[in-house]
C-alpha positions, 0 to 999 in steps of 0.5 A: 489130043485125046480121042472124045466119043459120043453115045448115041442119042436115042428119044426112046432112052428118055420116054419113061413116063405117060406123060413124057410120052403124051407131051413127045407125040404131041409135039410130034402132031404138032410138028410134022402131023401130015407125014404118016412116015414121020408119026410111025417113026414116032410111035416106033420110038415109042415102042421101044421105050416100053419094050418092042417084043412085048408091045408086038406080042400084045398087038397080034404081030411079029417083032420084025413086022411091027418095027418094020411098020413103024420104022418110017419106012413101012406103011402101018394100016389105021388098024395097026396104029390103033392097036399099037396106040391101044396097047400103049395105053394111049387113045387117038382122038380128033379135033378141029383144025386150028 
């Protein structure tokens, strides 16, 4: 029997476009909105997708800083999901709960 591999599966592969990335966190909002840790994941996946090194320069932070801050496993300040958020070209806003 012959041996079957399997490529890693990586959301970031598949964000290419603004509004692939806009339907990607809102469905993240919408799933998992009040776990901080679940939307820094969130936005680390997409930072990948758009180059990591270069969002972390545009952001004022190291590589290793910024992925550690939104590897689910850092705790990002507001100011740094903001920038990050700003840098992307994406805009938080708020609205009423449903």
């Amino acid at each position: 029997m012959k041996e079957v591999t399997f490529a890693r599966y990586d959301t970031a592969d598949y964000l290419k476009s603004e509004e692939e990335i806009a339907a990607y966190l809102a469905a993240v909002m919408e799933e998992g909105g009040d776990d901080p840790a679940y939307i820094a994941r969130a936005l680390g996946t997409v930072a990948r997708a758009r180059n990591m090194t270069a969002l972390a320069n545009e952001v004022g932070m190291s590589r290793v800083g910024l992925n550690k801050a939104l590897s689910g496993e850092g705790n990002p300040t507001l100011s740094t999901v903001l920038k990050v958020a700003k840098a992307l070209g994406l805009k938080v806003s708020f609205q009423p709960a449903a």
